[in-house]
C-alpha positions in Angstrom: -35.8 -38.0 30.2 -38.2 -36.4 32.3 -35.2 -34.6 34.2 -33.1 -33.5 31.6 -37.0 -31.8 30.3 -36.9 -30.4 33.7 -33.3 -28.9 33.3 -34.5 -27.5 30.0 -37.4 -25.9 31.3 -36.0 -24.5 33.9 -32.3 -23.2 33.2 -33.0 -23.1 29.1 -29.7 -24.7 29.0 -28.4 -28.1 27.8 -25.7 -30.4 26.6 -25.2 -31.8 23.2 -26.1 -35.1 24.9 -28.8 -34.3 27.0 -31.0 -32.5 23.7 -29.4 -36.2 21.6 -31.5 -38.2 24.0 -34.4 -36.0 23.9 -34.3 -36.3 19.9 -33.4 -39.8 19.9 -36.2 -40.9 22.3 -40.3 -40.9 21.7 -41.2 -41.7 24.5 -42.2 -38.1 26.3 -42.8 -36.2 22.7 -46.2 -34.7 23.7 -44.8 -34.0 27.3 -41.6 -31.9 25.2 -44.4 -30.2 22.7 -46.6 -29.0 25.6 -43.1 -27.7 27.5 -42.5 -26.1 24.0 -45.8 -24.6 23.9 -45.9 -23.2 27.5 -42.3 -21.7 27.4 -43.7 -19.9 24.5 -46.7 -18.4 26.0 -44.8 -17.4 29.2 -42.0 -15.6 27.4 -43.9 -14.2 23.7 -47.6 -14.9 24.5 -50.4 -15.9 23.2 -49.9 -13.3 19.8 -49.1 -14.7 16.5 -46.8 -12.1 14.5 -48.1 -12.5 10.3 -45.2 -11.8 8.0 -46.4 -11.3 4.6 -43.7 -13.1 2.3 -43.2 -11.5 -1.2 -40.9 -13.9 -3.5 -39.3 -11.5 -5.7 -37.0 -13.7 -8.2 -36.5 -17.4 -8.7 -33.1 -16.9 -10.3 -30.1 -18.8 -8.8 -26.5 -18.9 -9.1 -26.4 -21.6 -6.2 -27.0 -25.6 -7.0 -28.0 -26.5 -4.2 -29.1 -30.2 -4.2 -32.4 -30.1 -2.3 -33.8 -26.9 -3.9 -36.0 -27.1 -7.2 -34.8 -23.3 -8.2 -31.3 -24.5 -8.5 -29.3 -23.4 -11.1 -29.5 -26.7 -12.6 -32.6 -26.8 -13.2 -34.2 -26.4 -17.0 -37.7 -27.9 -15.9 -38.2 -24.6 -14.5 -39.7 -20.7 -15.8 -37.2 -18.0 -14.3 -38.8 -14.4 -13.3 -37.9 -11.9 -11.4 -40.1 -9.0 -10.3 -39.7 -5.4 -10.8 -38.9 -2.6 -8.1 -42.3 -1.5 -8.5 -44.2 -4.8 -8.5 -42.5 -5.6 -5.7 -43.7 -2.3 -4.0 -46.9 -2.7 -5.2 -46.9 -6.2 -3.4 -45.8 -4.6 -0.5 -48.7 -2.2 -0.6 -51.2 -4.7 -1.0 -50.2 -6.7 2.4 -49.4 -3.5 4.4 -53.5 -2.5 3.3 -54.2 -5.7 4.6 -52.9 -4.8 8.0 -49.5 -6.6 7.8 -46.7 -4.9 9.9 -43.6 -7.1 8.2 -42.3 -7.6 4.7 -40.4 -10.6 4.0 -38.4 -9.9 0.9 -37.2 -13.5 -0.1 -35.7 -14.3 -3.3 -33.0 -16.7 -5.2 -29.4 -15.6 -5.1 -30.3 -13.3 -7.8 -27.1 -10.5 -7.9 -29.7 -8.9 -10.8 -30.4 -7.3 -7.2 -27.5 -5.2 -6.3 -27.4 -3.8 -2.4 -28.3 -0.2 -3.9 -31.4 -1.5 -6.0 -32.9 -3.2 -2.8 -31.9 -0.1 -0.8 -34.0 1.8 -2.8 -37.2 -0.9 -2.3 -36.3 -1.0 1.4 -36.9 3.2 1.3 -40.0 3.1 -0.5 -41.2 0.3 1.7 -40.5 1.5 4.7 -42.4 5.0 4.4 -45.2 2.5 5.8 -43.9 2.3 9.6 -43.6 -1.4 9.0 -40.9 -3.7 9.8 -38.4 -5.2 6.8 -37.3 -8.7 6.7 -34.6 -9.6 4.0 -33.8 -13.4 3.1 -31.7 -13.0 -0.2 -28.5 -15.2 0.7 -25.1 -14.0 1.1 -23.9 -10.7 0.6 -20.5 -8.7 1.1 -20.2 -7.1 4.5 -20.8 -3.8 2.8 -23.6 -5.0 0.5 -25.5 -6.2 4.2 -24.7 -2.6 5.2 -26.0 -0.8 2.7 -29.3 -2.4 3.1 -29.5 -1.8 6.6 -28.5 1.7 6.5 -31.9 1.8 4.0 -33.4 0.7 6.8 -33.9 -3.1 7.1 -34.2 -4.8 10.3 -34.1 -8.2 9.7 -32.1 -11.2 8.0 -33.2 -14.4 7.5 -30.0 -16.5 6.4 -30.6 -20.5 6.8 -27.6 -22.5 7.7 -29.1 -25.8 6.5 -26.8 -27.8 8.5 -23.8 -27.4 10.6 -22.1 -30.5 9.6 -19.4 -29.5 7.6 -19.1 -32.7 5.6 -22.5 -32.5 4.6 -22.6 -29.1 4.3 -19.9 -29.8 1.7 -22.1 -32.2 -0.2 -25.4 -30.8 -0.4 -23.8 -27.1 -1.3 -21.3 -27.2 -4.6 -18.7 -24.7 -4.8 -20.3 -23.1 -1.3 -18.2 -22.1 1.7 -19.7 -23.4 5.1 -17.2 -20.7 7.0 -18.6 -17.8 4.8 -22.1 -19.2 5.2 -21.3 -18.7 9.3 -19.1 -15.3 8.9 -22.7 -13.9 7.2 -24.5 -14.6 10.2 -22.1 -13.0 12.4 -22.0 -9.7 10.2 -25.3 -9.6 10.1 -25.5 -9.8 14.1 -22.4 -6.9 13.9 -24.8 -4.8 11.9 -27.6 -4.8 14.2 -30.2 -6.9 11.8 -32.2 -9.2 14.0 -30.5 -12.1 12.8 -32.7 -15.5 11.5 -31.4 -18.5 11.0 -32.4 -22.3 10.7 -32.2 -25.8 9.6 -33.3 -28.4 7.0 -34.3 -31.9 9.1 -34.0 -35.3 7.3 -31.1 -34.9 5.0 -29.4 -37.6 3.6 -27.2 -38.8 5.9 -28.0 -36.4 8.8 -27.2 -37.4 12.4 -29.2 -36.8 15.8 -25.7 -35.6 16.6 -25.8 -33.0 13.7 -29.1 -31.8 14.7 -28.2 -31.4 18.5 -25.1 -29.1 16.9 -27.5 -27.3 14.7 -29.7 -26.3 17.9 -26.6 -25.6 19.8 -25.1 -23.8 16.9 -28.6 -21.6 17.2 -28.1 -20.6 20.6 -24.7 -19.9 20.4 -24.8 -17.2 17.6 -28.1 -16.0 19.8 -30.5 -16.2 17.0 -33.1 -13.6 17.2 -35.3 -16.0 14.7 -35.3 -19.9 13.9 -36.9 -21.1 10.9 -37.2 -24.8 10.1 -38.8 -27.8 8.2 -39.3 -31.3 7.1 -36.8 -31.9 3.5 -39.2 -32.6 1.0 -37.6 -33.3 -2.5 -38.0 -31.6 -5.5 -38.5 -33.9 -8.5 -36.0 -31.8 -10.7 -33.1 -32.2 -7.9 -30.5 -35.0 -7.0 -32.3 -35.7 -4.1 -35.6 -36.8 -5.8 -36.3 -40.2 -5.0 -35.0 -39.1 -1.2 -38.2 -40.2 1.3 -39.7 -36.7 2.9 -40.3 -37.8 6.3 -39.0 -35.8 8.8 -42.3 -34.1 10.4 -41.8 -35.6 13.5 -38.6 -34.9 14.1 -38.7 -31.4 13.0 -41.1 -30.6 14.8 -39.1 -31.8 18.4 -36.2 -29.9 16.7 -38.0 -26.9 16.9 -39.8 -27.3 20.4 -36.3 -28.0 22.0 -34.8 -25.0 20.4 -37.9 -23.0 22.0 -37.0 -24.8 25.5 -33.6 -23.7 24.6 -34.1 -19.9 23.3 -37.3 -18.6 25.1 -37.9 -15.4 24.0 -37.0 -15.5 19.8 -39.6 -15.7 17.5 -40.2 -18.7 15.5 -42.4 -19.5 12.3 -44.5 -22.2 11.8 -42.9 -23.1 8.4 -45.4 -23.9 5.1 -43.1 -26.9 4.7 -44.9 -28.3 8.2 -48.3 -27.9 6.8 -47.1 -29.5 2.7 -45.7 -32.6 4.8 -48.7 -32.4 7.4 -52.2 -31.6 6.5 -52.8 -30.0 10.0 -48.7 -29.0 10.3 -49.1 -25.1 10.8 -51.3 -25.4 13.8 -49.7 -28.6 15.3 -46.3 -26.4 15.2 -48.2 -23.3 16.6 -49.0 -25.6 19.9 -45.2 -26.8 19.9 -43.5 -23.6 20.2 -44.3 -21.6 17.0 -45.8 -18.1 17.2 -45.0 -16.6 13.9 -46.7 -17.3 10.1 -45.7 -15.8 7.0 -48.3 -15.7 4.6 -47.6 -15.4 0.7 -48.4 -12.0 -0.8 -46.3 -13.2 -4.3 -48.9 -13.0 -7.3 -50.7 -16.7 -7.9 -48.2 -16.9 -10.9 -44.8 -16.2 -9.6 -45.8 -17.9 -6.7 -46.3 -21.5 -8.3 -42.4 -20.7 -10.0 -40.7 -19.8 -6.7 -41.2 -24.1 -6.3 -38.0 -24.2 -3.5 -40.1 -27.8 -3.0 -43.1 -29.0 -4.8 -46.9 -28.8 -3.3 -45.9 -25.5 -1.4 -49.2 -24.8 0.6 -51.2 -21.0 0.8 -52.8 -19.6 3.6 -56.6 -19.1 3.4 -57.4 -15.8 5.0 -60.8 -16.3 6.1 -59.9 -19.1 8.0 -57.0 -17.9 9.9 -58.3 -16.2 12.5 -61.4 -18.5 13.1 -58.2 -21.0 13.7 -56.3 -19.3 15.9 -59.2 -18.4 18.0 -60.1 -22.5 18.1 -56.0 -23.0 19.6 -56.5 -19.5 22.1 -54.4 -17.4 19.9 -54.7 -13.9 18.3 -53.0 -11.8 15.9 -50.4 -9.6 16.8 -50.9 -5.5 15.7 -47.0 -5.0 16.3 -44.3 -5.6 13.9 -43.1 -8.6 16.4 -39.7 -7.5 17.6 -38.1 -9.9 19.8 -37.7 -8.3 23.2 -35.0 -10.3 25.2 -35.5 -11.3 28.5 -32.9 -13.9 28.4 
């Protein structure tokens, strides 16, 4: 164990069954949190990059299993906000000194690529950076909104098993799913991507393909969490324990990709009362606050007991872990 952590430290490179026994055994967790943690600081430092997360529309024409804004879903009050709310959001976070927008919604094709080109535009005046995480989109569509100046794409793959995949995603293609990401990649976005941890049925063998399915498309961002069921979903009587693991999951993808950025996910801290820091000291060095108004927010309920951020303690915590907040707009810069 302690070699194969060796390997990963030093070459950022391992086999499907070198990262299965580092998932599968406990026994040197800390020792692979604190590599985790120092890869981090010698390749992105000690900055923390703020996202402010703006959740424009909980209207979905997926049915996904695991999400509580599934089509579905009656228990639920749809919205969706307009150009100019969401602008307005925008404004507010970009006041508060935020250098990215996360523009997140529900497959929501309400939205056409020329209606969030013209957001983009508006947004952008700001000199800030543009994140999009909106689902899948025609080539051209992804296009459009990068010729309107977007510069990122968060698109989760959930899982790379296929089979499961399958399951957990009705009437979803896995192979589209994957030829999104590559577009995005051919388009120049900086490319997110990421996985859900304690599925039904998920394998340490899926989860070392999911990591190496990360560093093969060369992932610029990797966002992931614990499942945690939705009451109003198939998988509501499903356990939501995967903290643990995640978090390894995501300090072996850091061994793995040194230099990408990587969020300490609001799932961590719903499943873990002290989640977002323990991930920030396992590899993590970007948050993404929620700038949607108190009312949308509590709809956009992906999974229940989504926790907030409370500003006035956030840099009075980072300070207690040695961390600061970045001023840039948090750009991976490659060094690998």
């Amino acid at each position: 164990m302690e070699k194969i952590l060796e390997k990963a430290l030093k070459y950022h490179k391992l086999s499907k069954e070198e990262i299965i026994e580092l998932l599968k055994n406990n026994s040197i967790n800390d020792k692979i949190f604190n590599a985790a943690d120092n890869t981090r600081k010698k390749y992105v430092g000690d900055e923390i990059h703020l996202r402010a997360l703006i959740e424009f529309s909980n209207i979905c024409k997926r049915n996904c299993f695991y999400c509580g804004v599934r089509s579905a879903n009656k228990n639920i009050e749809r919205y969706r906000l307009s150009p100019n709310d969401i602008i307005t959001l925008a404004q507010n976070a970009i006041e508060r000194g935020y250098k990215t927008i996360v523009l997140q919604s529900a497959e929501d094709e309400y939205y056409t690529a020329e209606v969030l080109a013209k957001i983009i535009k508006e947004i952008k005046k700001n000199d800030v950076a543009v994140t999009l995480s909106i689902g899948e989109r025609s080539f051209d569509e992804y296009k459009v909104m990068k010729d309107a100046g977007a510069d990122r794409f968060l698109l989760r793959i959930e899982t790379t098993d296929k089979e499961l995949y399958k399951k957990l995603h009705p009437n979803m293609d896995f192979d589209n799913r994957v030829q999104c990401l590559k577009n995005l990649k051919k388009l120049g976005y900086e490319t997110g991507t990421g996985c859900l941890v304690g599925l039904p049925n998920q394998t340490i063998e899926s989860l070392a393909d999911d990591i190496l399915f990360f560093k093969e498309l060369d992932a610029d961002m990797v966002g992931l969490g614990p499942l945690i069921p939705h009451k109003d979903t198939p998988l509501k009587d499903f356990p939501a324990n995967g903290f643990e693991l995640s978090l390894k999951v995501m300090a072996i993808t850091r061994l793995l990709m040194p230099d990408i950025n990587i969020p300490a996910t609001t799932a961590m801290e719903t499943i873990h009362p002290n989640g977002r820091i323990i991930a920030l000291q396992s590899g993590a060095n970007v948050l993404m606050p929620n700038f949607t108004d108190e009312l949308h927010r509590n709809q956009y309920e992906i999974y229940p007991g989504k926790k907030s951020i409370d500003y006035t303690k956030l840099e009075e915590g980072f300070k207690k872990i040695g961390r600061t907040i970045s001023k840039s707009k948090g750009f991976r810069e490659k060094t690998t």
